[in-house]
N, C-alpha and C positions, 0 to 999 in steps of 0.2 A: 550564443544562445543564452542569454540572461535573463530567459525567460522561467529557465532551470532552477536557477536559484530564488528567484522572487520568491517571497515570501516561506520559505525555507531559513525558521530561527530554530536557533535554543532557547530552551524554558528561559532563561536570564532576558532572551532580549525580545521573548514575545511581549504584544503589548494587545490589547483588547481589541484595536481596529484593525491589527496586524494577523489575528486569528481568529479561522472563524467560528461564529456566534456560537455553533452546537460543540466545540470545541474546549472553547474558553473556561469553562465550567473546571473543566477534567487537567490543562493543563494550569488552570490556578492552584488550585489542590495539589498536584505534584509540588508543582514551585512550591507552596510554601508546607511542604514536608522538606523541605532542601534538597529535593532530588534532582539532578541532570536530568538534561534529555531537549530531545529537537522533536521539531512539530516540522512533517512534512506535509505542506499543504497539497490539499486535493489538485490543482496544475501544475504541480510533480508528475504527478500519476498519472493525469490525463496527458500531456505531453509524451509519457513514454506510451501510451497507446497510438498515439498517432505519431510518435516515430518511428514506431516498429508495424506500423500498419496495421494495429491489431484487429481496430474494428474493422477491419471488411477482412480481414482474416476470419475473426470470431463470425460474425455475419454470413461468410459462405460456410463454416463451420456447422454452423446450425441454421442452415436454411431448411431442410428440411424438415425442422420441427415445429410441428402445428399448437399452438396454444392453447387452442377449442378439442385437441385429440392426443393429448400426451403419450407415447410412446413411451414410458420407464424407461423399458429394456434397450430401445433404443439412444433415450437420452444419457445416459450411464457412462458409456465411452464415449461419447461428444464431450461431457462434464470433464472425464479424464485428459484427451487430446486438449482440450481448452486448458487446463491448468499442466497439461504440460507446457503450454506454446509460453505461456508467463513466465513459466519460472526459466526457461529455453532463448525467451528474445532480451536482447542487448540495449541498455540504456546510451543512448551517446553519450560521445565520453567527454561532453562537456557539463552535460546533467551529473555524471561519478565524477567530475572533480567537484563540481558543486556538492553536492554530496559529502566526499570527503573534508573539503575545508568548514564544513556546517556543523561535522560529528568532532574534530578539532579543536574548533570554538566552545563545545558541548565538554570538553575536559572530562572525558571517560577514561576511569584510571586503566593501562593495560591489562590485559586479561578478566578484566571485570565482565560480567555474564549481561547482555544488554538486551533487554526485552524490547520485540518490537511489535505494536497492537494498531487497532484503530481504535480510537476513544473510549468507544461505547464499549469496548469487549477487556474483561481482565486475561486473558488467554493470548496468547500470540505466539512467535516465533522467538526462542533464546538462543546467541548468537555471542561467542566471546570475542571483545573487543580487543581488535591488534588493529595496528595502525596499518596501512590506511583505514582500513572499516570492511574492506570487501567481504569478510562474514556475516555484518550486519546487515549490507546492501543487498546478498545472497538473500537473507531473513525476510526482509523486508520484501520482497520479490514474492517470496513463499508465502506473504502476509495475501498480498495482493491477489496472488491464484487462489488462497479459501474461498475469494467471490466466486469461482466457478466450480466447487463442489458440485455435484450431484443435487443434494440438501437444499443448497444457495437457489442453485439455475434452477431446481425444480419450485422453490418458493416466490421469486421472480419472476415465474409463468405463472401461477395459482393469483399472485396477487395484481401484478401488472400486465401478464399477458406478452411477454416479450421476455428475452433474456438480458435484454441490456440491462447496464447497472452504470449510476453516477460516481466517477472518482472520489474519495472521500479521504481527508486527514489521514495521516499515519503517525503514532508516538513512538521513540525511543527512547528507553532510561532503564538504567537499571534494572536486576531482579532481583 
């Protein structure tokens, strides 16, 4: 599955066409403060959804909820179950060694506190680095379930009319 790792770098060996466009911005600016960190591109993310089934998981999940007639009350513990099922389903474990030989490369001293965000947010999940990284990976999971907040799902129906949401960038480095 080599599809895990494609384009999964560290700040050192991103290169402009290697990251994408709304990215680039964010992780130049790390790099030249000299900070570590790996840029997990968005078909990271989408791969673990569709390895784990998620979309038609998520999809019978919330099938019953109408866009045009929001139910709060009802959407509230869908939000919940939907971010449990992420932080609950299992990356293959060819995408976690990808993964780990990436945060490797990324030379995160032990025990260092390793922030993990999407671009656009300074807030994320803190996670100390021990080798392999499975704290980080944990993090980074937990990153990934914020999209299915309550907040998230309900601003996704307001503005798009659906709960889906596109894979996006994930940074690690330092806090």
């Amino acid at each position: 599955m080599r599809g895990y790792a494609a384009g999964m770098l560290t700040f050192a060996e991103a290169h402009a066409p290697a990251v994408p466009a709304p990215d680039q911005a964010e992780v130049t600016r790390l790099l030249a403060l000299g900070t570590p960190g790996v840029i997990v591109p968005p078909a990271f993310e989408e791969a673990f959804y569709r390895g784990g089934n998620l979309p038609e998981q998520l999809r019978r999940l919330f099938a019953k909820v109408r866009p045009a007639r929001i139910d709060e009350d009802a959407l509230e513990p869908l939000a919940a179950q939907a971010q449990a099922l992420i932080r609950t389903s299992y990356l293959m474990d060819d995408a976690v060694q990808a993964f780990y030989r990436t945060l490797a490369r990324a030379s995160f001293p032990a025990g260092a506190m390793v922030r993990v965000r999407r671009p656009d947010a300074t807030l994320g999940e803190d996670a100390p680095f021990l080798a392999p990284g499975t704290a980080t990976l944990q993090a980074m999971k937990r990153v990934w379930a914020q999209d299915w907040t309550f907040d998230a799902v309900l601003e996704r129906l307001d503005s798009a009319g659906s709960v889906a949401l596109e894979a996006r960038s994930t940074l690690l480095h330092p806090t």
